[in-house]
N, C-alpha and C positions, 0 to 999 in steps of 0.2 A: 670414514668413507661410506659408512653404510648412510647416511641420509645426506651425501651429495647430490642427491637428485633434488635437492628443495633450493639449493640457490637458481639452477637454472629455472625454473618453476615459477622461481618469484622474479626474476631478472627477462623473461621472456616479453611480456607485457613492454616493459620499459624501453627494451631495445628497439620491438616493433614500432614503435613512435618515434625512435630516437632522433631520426635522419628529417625529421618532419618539424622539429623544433622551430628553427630559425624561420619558420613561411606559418608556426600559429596564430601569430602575433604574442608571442609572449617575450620578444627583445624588441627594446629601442628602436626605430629606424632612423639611423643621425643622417642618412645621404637627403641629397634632394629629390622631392618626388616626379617621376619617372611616366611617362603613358606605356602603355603594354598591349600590345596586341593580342586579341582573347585568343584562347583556346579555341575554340569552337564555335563559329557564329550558327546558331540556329536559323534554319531558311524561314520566311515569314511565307505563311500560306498565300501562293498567288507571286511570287516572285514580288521585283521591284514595281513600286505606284507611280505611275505618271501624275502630273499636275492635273487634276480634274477641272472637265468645261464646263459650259453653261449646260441644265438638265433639260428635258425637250419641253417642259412645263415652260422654261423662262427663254426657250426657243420659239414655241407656238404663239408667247405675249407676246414678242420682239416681231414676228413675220404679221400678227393683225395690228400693231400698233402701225407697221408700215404701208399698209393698206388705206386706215383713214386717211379724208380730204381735210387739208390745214383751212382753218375757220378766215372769215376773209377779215381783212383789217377794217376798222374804223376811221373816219375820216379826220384826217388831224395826225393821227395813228394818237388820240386820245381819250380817255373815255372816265366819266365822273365816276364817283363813288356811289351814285343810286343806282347809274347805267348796269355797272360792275355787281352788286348788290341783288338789284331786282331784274331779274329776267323778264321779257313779255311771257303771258300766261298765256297760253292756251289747253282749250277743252281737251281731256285726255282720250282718246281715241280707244276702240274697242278692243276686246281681245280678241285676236284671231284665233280662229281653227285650228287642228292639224295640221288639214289641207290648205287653206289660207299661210300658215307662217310655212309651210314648203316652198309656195310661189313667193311670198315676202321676201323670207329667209334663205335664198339657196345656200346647201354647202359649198365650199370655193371649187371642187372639184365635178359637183352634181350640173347636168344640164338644168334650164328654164322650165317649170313646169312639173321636175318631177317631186312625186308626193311619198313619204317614207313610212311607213308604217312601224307605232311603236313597239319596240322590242320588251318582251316578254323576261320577267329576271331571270335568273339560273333558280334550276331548284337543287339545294343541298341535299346530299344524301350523308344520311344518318355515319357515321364509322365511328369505329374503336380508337380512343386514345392513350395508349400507354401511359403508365404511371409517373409520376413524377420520377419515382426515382431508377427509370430505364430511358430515361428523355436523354438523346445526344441528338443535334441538329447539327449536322455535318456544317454547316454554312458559320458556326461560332466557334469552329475550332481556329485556334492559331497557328497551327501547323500544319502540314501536309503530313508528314510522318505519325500514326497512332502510337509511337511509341514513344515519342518527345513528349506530346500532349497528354497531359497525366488527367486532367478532367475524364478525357474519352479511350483512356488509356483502355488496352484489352484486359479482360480477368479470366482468371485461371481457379480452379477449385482449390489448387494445392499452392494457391497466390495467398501469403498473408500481408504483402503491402499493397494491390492494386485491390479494388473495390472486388468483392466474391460473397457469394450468398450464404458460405457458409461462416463469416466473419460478420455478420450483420449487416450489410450494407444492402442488401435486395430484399424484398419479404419470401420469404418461402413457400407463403401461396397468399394470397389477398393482397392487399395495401399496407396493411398493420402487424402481420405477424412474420418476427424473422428467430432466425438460431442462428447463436454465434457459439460456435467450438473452438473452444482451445488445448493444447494438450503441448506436453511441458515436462523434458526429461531433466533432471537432476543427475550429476555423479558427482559424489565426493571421495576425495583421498585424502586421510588423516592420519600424521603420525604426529604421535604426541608423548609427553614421559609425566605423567602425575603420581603421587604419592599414594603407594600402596603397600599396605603390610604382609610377610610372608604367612600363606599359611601353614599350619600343622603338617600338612603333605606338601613339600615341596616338592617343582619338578627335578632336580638335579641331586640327590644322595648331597649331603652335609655342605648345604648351601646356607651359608653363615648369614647371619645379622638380620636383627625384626623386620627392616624395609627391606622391599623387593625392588627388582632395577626397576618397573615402574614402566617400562617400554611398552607402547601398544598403538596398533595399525589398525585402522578403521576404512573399511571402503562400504559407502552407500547409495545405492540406485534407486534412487524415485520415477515413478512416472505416476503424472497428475493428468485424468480428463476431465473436463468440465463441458456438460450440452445444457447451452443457456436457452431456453425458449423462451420469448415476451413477445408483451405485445405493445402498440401505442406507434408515436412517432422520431424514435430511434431518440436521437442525441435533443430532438427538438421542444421536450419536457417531460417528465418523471412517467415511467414502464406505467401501463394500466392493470396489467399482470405477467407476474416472471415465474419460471419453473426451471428450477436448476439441480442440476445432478452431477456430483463431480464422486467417481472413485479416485483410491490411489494405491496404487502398487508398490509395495516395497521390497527389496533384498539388502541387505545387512551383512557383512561378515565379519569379524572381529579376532584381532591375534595380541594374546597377551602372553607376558612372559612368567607368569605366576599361574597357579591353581585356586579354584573359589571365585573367579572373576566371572569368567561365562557361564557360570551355575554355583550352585550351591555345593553341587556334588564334587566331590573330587575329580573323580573317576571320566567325569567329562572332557578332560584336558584344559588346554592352552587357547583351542581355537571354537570359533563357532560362527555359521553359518545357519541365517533365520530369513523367512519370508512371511509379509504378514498383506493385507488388502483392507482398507476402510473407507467405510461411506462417511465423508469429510463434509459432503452437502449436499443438503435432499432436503429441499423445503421449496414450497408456492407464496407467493408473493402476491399482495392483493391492493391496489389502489382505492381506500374507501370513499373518501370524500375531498374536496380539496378546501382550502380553513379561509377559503374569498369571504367577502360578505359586506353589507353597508361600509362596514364599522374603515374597510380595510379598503377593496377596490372594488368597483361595479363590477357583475359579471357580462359578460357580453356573449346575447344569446348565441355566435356562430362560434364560443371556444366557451369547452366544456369542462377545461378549468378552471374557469371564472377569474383568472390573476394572468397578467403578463408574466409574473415573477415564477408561477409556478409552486406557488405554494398549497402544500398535501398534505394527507393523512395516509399511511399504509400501514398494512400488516403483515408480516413475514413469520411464518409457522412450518418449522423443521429444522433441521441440522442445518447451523448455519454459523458463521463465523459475526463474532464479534469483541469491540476494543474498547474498555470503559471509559478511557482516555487518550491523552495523546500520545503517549510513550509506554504505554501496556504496564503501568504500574502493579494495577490492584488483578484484572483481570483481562486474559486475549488470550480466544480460545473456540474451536468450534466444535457445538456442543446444539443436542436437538434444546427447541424450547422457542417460545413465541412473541413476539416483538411489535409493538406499537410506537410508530417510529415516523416523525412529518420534519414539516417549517411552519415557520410562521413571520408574518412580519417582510415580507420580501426577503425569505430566504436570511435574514438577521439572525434568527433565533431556529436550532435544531434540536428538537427533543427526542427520547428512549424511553420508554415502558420495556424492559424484557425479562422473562421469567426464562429458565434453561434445569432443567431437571438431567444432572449429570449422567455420562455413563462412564466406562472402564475406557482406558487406554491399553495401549498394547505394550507390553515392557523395554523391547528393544526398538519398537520404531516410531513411539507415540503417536502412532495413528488409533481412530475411535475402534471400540469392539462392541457387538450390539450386546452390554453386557449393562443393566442399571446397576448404579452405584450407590442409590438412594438418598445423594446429595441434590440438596437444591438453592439456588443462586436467583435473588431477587436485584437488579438493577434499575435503579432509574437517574439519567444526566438530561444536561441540558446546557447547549453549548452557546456561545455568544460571539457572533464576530464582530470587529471591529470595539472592543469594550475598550473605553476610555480612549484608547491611540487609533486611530488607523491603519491597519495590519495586525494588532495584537487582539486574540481569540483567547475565549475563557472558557471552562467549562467547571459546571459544580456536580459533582457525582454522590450519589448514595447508595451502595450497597448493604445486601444480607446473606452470610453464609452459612444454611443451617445446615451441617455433616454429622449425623449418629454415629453412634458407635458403632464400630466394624472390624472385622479383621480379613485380611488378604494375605494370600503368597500367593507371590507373581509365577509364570510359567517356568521363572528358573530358580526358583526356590527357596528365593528371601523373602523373607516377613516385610510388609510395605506398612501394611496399617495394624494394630495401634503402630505409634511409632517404637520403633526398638531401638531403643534408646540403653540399652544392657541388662534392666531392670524387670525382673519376673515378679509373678505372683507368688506367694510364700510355698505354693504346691507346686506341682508340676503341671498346673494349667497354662496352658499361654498367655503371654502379657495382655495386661487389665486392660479394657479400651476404652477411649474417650469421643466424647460426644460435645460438639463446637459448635455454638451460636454465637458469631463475630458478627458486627456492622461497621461499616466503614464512611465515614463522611469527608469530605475532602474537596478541594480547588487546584485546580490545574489550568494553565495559559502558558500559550506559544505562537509566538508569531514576531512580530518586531513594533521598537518603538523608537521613531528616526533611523539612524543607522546602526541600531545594536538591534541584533538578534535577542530574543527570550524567550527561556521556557522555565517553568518553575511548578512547584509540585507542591502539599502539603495537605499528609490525612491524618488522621483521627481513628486506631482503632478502639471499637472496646464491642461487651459482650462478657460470656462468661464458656467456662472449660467445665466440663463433670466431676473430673478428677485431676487429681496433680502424680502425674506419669514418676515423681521423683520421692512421693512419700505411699510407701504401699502396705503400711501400716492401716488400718482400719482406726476411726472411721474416715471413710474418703470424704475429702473436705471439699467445695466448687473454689473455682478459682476465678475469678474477676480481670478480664481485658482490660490494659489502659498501655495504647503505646502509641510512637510517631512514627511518618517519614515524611521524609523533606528534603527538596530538592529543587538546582540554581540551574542553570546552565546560559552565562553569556557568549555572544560570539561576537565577531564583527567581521562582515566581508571585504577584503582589497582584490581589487583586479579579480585574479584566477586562483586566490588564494581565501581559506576563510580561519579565523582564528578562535579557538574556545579556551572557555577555563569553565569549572563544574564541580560542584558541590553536591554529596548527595549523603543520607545520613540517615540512619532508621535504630529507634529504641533497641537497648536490648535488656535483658532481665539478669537483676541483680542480686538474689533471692531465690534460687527454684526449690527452696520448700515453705515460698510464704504461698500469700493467701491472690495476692497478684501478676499476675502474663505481661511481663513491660516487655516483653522483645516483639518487635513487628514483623508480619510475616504477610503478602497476599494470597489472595484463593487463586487464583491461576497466573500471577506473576511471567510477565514476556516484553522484561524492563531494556527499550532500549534508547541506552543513555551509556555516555564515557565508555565509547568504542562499541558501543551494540549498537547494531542495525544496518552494520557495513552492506550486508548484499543486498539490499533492497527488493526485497520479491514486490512489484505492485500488486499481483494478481494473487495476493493475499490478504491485501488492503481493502476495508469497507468499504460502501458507496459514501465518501464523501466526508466521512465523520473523522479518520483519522491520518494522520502526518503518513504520507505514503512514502516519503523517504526513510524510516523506519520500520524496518519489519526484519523479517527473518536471519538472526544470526550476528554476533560480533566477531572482530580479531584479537583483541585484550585476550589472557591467559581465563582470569577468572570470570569475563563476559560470557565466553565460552566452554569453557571444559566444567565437568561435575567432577567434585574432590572428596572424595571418599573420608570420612573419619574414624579412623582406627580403631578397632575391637568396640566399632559401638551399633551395627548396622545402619549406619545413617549416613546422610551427605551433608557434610560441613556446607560446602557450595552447590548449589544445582545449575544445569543450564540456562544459559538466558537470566538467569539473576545475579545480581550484586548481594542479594541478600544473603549472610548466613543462616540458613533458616533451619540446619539439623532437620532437613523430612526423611524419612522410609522412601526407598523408589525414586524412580528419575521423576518417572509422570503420575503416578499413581498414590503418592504420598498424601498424607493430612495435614493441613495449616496446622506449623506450630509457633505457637508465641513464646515458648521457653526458649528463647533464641540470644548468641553474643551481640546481634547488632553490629552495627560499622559505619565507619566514616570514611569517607573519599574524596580526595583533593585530585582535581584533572585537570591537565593541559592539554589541548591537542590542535591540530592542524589539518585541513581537510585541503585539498592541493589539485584542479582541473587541471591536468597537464596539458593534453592535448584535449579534442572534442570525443577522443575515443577513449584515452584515459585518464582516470581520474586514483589520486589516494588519501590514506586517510593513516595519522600519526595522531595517538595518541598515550599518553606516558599516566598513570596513576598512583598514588600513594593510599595504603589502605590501612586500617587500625580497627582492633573492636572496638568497641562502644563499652563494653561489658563483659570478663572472663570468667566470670562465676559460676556460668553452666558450663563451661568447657570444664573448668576445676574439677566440678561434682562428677562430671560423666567419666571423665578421665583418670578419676583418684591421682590429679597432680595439683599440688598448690603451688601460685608465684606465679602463672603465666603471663607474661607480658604482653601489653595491646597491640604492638605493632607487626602487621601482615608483612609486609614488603612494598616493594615498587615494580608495577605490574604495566608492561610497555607493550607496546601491539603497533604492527604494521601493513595494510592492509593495501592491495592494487586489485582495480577493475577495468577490468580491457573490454568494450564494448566493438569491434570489426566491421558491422554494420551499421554504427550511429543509430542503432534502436536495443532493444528489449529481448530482441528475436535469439541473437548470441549471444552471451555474457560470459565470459572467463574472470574469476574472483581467484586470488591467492591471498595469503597473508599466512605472518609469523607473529605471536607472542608470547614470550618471558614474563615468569616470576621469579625477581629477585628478593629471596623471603629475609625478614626480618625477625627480629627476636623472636616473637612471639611463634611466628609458624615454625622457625628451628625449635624451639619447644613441644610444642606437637608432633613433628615431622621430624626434620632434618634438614641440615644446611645445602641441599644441593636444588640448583637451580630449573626448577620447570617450563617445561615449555610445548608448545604445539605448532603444527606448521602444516598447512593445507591447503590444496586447491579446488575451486568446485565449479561444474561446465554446467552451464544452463540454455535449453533449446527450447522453445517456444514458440509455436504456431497457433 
């Protein structure tokens, strides 16, 4: 009874539509069709139109047509073809005066004689014209009511669907310059039960057996502001310069049912309550040049981007977010560092230059700390739409991840870096640390080719490690990067329905006291793929470069939750990744390549119920790759590869058919299979949550 509150939770959504079904279109209609009298007829401005008459133009032709004398007839009533032909000539007569064509010419209404004097033009006087985009001419509305009429509709400051100056639709002073603000609460409720070991201090006097119940309640509050200031012509081609500043506030509280969770310390309890604030983006955006020219299209002196199409060059320097591909494989992350970033080609071809000079994250809320971390991250892609199909988009990415050697404990008092993986230095100094030069090269595409959807992945790690964290004998030997991932993902969409299957697979190391790293791991990994990326935040998505249906967050067990690996301080699973990747720390941890690896087989289902809600089913099978480093860290040999079957149910209830509210629930189970009863134990995990999203 104690988590009866998660079926209504998850069943709310579903109800609210429920009564709406049979009028979505999403049954049959076998009857014959029927005319329906509307709801609501809108009055058309100006009531009902009469038949319109003749205009006084074709009034004034009509009353001097009737005027002329009829020409006299010909005698015969016949006349040849030279008669008809050639007129008699005569000399053309002079031009009269003023005063002459008054007395010629009278008006029909003027007495004999009178003389008119020519009228003098108007002179214009100079006045102010409002801007284009404050122009309503009452005379093109269509309606009489300002409230029907959504063109000339009224705005309100605290309006974020009718046009307001502080959403960008008016300039804030000039013609060109506007601010658009948005600000965006988050609440999450999470309860969830993952595998955790008891500690040495239990809370309860002779609480049997190494796993703990594993129970824990998570509630988190965000608030996101963002003041965007640019400049240029709004939606009508690329910012000529932007200045953006988003903080974000967070509070955290956490209740678990073990000791060593929320800290290090014992003595800290069960529960914990944390607030943290980070500068998420603070960076100037700068339009250099735009990439026109002979080769490409004329430039045309009155547009100063010399291309219809809009193709540029810019530079973006500061805290800023960005996604090296389309489903946040290798790296998605916002992070200061400086980006050279355009199109070319009519917007065909979209290239990155970015460099990002890492800092600290925060331990419980991974927001930034103005803290350098002395890691630094070399990117450059280069995307292609339409390559080969129409609709299918490619991109080729290269990365550099160079991280020295470091050591961290986070503010609650686990060792993050080196990785603490159990293994000390022969003294009592702290574990030996390693220093990582990984590069990554790789091909990614998404988009469709005919009626199948595609996405598909495949890189390339290699580089080299300092030391092998698993032999701490002297002499420390370097150890050599070579490892894969790779990744399928078909769908096909029917109706209101869309259907997936997905494959995705990453080396893992089979060997951790040779001389080679075969397990893959990314530098900031934010994989969403086989049930990641259900709540779709947009307003975290790049301009333009990455699948905006994707982003923040899955309902899958292990898309979501971080799974702790027992008496090793490390996480088997991290958030937001499928990859085993054994780090130190949620956010804070170092790429490691001694990793099991994994394979994953997926089904899923993605389902527009109504226009307000939509879900998303998806079921996975998972398996290591590789048990070998589980074996060494764990002093257990025999483990077997298979994870379990890892299922997720996710519902989005949209209220307003926009972005504005958003209610997300979802439920997902791991049902573990040999291998994680090996590790773990046989009992069944799972998480269940809802998260409210407000957006102005």
């Amino acid at each position: 009874m104690r988590r009866a509150w998660i079926v209504p939770l998850l069943a709310a959504p579903l109800c609210a539509q429920l009564a709406q079904l049979p009028r979505k279109g999403r049954q049959f209609d076998r009857t014959a069709p029927r005319s329906l009298t509307p709801i609501r007829k809108l009055p058309q401005r100006g009531g009902a139109h009469e038949p319109l008459g003749p205009s006084p133009l074709q009034q004034e032709i009509a009353r001097r047509r009737a005027t002329l004398q009829p020409e006299p007839a010909l005698a015969g009533d016949r006349v040849s073809k030279l008669e008809r032909r050639v007129p008699d000539y005569s000399p053309p007569s002079p031009v009269p005066t003023i005063e002459e064509a008054g007395v010629l010419y009278p008006l029909p209404h003027a007495p004999a004689g009178t003389i008119f004097e020519p009228t003098p033009l108007p002179v214009i006087q100079a006045q102010e014209i409002p801007n284009r985009w404050r122009i309503a001419n009452p005379d093109t509305r269509r309606y009489d009511d300002p409230k029907i009429d959504a063109t000339y509709a009224p705005s309100h400051l605290w309006d974020p669907f009718n046009r307001s100056t502080l959403k960008g639709d008016f300039p804030i002073f000039g013609r060109h310059n506007f601010l658009d603000i948005s600000v965006s609460s988050e609440t999450l409720v999470e309860d969830r039960m993952v595998p955790v070991a008891s500690p040495a201090s239990s809370v309860e006097p002779g609480e049997p057996g190494f796993f703990g119940r594993g129970d824990q309640l998570a509630v988190v509050q965000n608030f996101r502001v963002s003041l965007d200031f640019f400049g240029g012509s709004a939606g009508f081609k690329p910012v000529s310069y932007d200045l953006r500043i988003t903080p974000e506030f967070d509070v955290n509280y956490l209740l678990v049912r073990e000791n060593a969770i929320t800290n290090a310390n014992v003595q800290d309890g069960i529960h914990r309550t944390d607030t943290s604030v980070g500068m998420q983006e603070l960076f100037f955006e700068k339009r250099l040049f735009t990439n026109s020219s002979s080769a490409f299209r004329r430039a045309d002196a009155t547009d100063e981007t010399g291309s219809a199409y809009f193709d540029f060059t810019s530079v973006r320097v500061g805290i800023q977010r960005f996604t090296s591909d389309f489903r946040g494989f290798i790296f998605s992350d916002e992070q200061p560092g400086a980006r050279l970033f355009g199109t070319l080609k009519d917007n065909k071809y979209q290239y990155n230059l970015a460099f990002f000079n890492m800092i600290e994250k925060d331990a419980n809320s991974g927001l930034n700390r103005w803290r350098s971390r002395e890691q630094k991250v070399f990117i450059a892609n280069l995307y292609r739409t339409d390559f080969l199909f129409p609709g299918y988009n490619f991109n080729f990415s290269a990365l550099f991840n160079d991280d020295p050697p470091s050591l961290l404990i986070d503010k609650d008092g686990f060792i993050v870096r080196p990785t603490p993986i159990g293994l000390l230095d022969l003294g009592e100094a702290p574990p030996l640390r390693q220093g990582i030069r990984a590069g990554y090269v790789g091909v990614t595409g998404d988009g469709h080719i005919g009626r199948i959807n595609v996405s598909n992945a495949f890189y390339q790690a290699f580089g080299t490690l300092s030391r092998n964290p698993f032999d701490v004998l002297p002499p420390q030997r370097e150890m050599h990067i070579n490892a894969q991932l790779a990744a399928l993902e078909l769908s096909y969409e029917k109706d209101w329905m869309t259907y997936r299957a997905s494959f995705f697979f990453t080396s893992g190391d089979g060997n951790p006291l040779g001389t080679h790293a075969t397990g893959f791991d990314g530098i900031v990994p934010n994989q969403q793929f086989a049930g990641g990326g259900f709540l779709g935040s947009q307003a975290l998505a790049d301009r333009g470069l990455i699948n905006n249906a994707f982003e923040a967050g899955g309902v899958n067990f292990l898309n979501r939750e971080a799974i702790p690996l027992t008496s090793t301080g490390v996480f088997l699973f991290g958030p937001n990744s499928l990859i085993p990747n054994m780090r130190g720390g949620l956010f804070e941890g170092q790429t490691n390549f001694q990793n099991p690896g994994v394979l994953l087989y997926n089904a899923g289902m993605d389902a527009k119920i109504t226009p307000k809600l939509r879900s998303s089913l998806n079921v996975n099978y998972l398996k290591f790759d590789r048990t070998e480093v589980l074996e060494a860290v764990l002093f257990q040999s025999h483990i077997p590869s298979s994870i379990g079957v890892d299922a997720g149910l996710g519902l989005q209830y949209r209220p307003l058919l926009s972005d504005n509210i958003v209610i997300t629930s979802g439920f997902g189970a791991l049902f573990p299979g040999q291998g994680f009863r090996d590790i773990y134990n046989g009992r069944v995990f799972f998480s269940a949550f809802i998260n409210l999203r407000l957006v102005f």
